[in-house]
C-alpha positions, 0 to 999 in steps of 0.5 A: 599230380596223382588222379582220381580213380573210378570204382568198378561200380563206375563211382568216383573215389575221392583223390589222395591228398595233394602234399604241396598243398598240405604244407601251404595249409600246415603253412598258413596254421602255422602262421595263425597260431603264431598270430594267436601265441603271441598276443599281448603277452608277448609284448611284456615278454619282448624285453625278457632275457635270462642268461643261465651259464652257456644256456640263454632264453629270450622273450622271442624265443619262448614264443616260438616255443608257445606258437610251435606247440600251439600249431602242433596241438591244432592238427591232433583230430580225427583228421591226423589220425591216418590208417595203421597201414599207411602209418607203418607202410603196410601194402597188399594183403600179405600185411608186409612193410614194404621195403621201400616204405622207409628210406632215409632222406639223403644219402651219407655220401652225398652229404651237402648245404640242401641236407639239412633242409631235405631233412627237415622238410621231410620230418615237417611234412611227416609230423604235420601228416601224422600228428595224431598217430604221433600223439597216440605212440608216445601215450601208448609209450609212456602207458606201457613204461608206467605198467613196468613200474608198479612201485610209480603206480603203487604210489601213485594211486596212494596220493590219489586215495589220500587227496580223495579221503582229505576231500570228503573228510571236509565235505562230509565234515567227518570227525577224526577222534581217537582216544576221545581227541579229535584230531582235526583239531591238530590236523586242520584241513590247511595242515593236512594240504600242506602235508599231502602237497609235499607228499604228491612233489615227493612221489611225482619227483622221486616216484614219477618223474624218471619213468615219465621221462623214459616213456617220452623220450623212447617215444620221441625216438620212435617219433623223429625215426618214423618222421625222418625215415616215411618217405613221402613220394612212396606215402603218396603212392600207398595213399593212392593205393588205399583209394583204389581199394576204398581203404583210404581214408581222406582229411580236411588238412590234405 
């Protein structure tokens, strides 16, 4: 169990986080947000069950789904949001990742039954620590792939200037005439949504989708490494470090 220490100015620097307790609190929210998922939409989806070739999905499961995600998006506040140098295992005022800051949670050779379960109680407890650290590296991922293509961005902001002029076309009632034809009258407010539906799937589709997908997926990468490799006895010994020189930074959920 780590201690309290006392400043040089004799006042008493809150303790670091006790990590057994932690994981009893992301426990119980855990168990809350599965409670709040399921609700009385699960009972209709009780008796759901799709088989799409090897693939199956099931009522059950889709509310896993739903509770996981609702148990992850309750942690991301300021309270998850940790220092950058307890994110990265920076210690001293030489700015360096110390070297035993990451290390993997068992060894190749000693491979066994409990390896999957050091492995995922490593990467749980990380995740629920980190959430909001988490969050902000797979945004900041996917803003910088979306600046290296300008063509998505390009497009992108076309849709958004052709749904805001449709939008005050009809609040303004602005008059479209050419060659003394108004033309609202052939491109009526029901056809012009129409066509500017189809275009906004054809950009998010072709334009979007494939840089969205390479911004979440290099930052779940990064995500997973970091959740898996941060190890949690050195992230305690940082954490105690950081209170010792009142850079630490305390939460709710610790």
């Amino acid at each position: 169990m780590l201690r309290a220490n006392s400043s040089p100015h004799g006042k008493s620097l809150p303790p670091p986080p006790n990590l057994q307790t932690m994981d009893q609190n992301q426990q119980q929210l855990g168990h809350n947000a599965s409670d709040l998922a399921a609700g009385d939409g699960s009972k209709s989806r009780r008796h759901f069950h799709l088989e799409v070739g090897p693939l199956t999905i099931s009522g059950a499961a889709i509310d896993r789904v739903r509770a996981r995600v609702a148990n992850f998006t309750s942690r991301l506040t300021m309270d998850t949001l940790r220092p950058l140098p307890l994110f990265l295992g920076i210690t001293g005022p030489s700015l360096c990742i110390a070297a035993d800051a990451f290390s993997p949670p068992v060894s190749l050779s000693t491979l066994n039954k409990s390896t999957h379960e050091k492995l995922s109680h490593r990467f749980s407890r990380n995740l629920a620590y980190f959430a909001t650290n988490y969050a902000f590296l797979v945004f900041g991922t996917i803003i910088v792939v979306a600046m290296m293509h300008p063509g998505m961005l390009l497009y992108a902001g076309i849709t958004w200037a052709l749904w805001y002029l449709h939008v005050i076309i009809i609040r303004e009632d602005v008059r479209l005439v050419i060659l003394e034809r108004d033309l609202n009258e052939i491109l009526t407010p029901k056809r012009r949504s129409y066509i500017l539906a189809a275009w906004t799937i054809w950009v998010a589709v072709w334009k979007c989708l494939k840089p969205l997908l390479l911004g979440m997926g290099i930052g779940g990468l990064m995500v997973v490494f970091h959740a898996c490799m941060r190890d949690p006895k050195k992230l305690a010994g940082d954490i105690a470090a950081g209170n010792k020189s009142g850079v630490g930074r305390g939460s709710a959920d610790s």
